[in-house]
C-alpha positions as CSV (number, residue, x, y, z in Angstrom):
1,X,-37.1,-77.8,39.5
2,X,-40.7,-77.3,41.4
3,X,-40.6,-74.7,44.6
4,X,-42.1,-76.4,47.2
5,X,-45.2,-74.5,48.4
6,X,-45.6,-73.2,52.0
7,X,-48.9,-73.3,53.4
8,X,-51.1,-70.6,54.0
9,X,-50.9,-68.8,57.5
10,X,-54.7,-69.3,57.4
11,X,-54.4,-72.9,56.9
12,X,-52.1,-72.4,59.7
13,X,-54.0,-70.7,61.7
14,X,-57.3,-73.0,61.3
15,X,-54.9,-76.3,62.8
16,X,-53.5,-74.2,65.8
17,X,-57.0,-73.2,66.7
18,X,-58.6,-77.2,65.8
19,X,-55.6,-78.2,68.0
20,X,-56.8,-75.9,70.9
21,X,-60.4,-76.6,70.7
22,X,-59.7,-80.4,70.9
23,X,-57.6,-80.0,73.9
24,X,-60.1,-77.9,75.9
25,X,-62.5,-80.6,74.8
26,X,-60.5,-83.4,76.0
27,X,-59.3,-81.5,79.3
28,X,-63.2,-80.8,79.7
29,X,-64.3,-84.4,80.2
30,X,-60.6,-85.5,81.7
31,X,-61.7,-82.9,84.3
32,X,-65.2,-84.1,84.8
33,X,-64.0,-87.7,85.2
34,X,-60.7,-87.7,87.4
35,X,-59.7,-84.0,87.9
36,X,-62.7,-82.5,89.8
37,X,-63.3,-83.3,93.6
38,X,-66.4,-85.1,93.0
39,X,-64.7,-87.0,90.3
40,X,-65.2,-91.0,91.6
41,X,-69.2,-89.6,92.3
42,X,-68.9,-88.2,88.9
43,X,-68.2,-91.8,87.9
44,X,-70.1,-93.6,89.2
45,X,-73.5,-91.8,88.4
46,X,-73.0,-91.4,84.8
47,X,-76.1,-92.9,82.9
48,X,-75.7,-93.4,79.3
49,X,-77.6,-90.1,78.5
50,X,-74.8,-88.0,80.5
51,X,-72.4,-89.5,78.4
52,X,-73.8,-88.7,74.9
53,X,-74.5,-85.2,76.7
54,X,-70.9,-84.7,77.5
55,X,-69.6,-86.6,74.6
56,X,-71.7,-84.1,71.9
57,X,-70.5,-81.3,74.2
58,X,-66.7,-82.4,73.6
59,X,-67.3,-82.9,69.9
60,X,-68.8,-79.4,69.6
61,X,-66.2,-77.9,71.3
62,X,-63.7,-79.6,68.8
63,X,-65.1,-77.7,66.3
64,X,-64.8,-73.9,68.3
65,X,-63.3,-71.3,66.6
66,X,-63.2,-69.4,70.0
67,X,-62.4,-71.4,73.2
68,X,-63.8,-69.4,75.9
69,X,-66.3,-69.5,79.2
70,X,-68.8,-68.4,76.8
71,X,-68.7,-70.5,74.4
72,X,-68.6,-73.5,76.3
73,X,-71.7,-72.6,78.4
74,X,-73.6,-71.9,74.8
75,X,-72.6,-74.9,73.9
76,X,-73.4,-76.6,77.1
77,X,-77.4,-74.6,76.7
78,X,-78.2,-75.7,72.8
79,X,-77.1,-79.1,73.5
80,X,-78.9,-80.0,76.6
81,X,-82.3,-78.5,75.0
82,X,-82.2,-81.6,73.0
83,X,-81.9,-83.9,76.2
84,X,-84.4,-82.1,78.2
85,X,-86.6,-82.8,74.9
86,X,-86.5,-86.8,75.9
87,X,-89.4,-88.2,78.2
88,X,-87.0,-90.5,79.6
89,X,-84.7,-88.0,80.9
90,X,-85.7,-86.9,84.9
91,X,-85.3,-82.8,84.5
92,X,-83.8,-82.3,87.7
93,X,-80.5,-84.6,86.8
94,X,-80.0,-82.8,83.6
95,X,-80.3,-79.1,85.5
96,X,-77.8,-80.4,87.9
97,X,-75.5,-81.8,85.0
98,X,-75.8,-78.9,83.4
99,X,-75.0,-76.7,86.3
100,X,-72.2,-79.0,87.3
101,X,-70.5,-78.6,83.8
102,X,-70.8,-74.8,83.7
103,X,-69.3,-74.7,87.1
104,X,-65.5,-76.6,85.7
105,X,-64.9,-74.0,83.3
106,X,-62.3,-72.2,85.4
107,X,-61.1,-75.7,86.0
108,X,-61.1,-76.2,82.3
109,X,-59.2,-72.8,81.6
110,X,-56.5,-74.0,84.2
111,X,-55.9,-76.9,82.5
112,X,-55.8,-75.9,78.9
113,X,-53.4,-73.1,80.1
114,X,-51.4,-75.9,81.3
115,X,-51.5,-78.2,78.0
116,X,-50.2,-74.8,76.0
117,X,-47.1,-74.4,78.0
């Protein structure tokens, strides 16, 4: 007879933490788009650069080892460097996208909390 193996707590470990960093990156952009007061404005003025902005930022945050406000804003700096690298992109909407994202992250923190219990 064959003894079934038990995973490894770091194997473990590494899906509990994936897990968590997908949730904050889906209560991230669930946040952005119907949880935050300026949600329907939020909406509405979403141009397809915002989206692959916010939709690299999510897919980044996926992969986090660590979830947390700094983190997120690091993450939120080395991917908008790219954007503000595009001619097409007016400067002052990507600062206030920027800014705006930063500013959810106790929103964010709120609602992972919630998701873990």
């Amino acid at each position: 007879m064959k003894k079934t193996q038990k995973p490894e707590a770091s194997h473990t470990t590494a899906k509990v933490v994936g897990g968590i960093a997908a949730l904050a990156a889906a209560a991230a952009g669930a946040y952005f788009l119907y949880g935050s007061p300026e949600a329907a404005v939020n909406r509405r003025n979403l141009k397809s650069w915002a989206l692959r902005l916010k939709a690299e930022i999510m897919d980044e945050m996926e992969n986090m080892k660590d979830v947390s406000q700094e983190a997120y804003d690091t993450t939120i700096d080395k991917i908008s460097t790219k954007y503000a690298a595009m001619k097409n992109i007016d400067q002052k909407e990507l600062a206030d996208t920027v800014k705006r994202l930063k500013s959810h992250w106790k929103d964010i923190k709120k609602e992972l909390e919630n998701m873990a219990k």
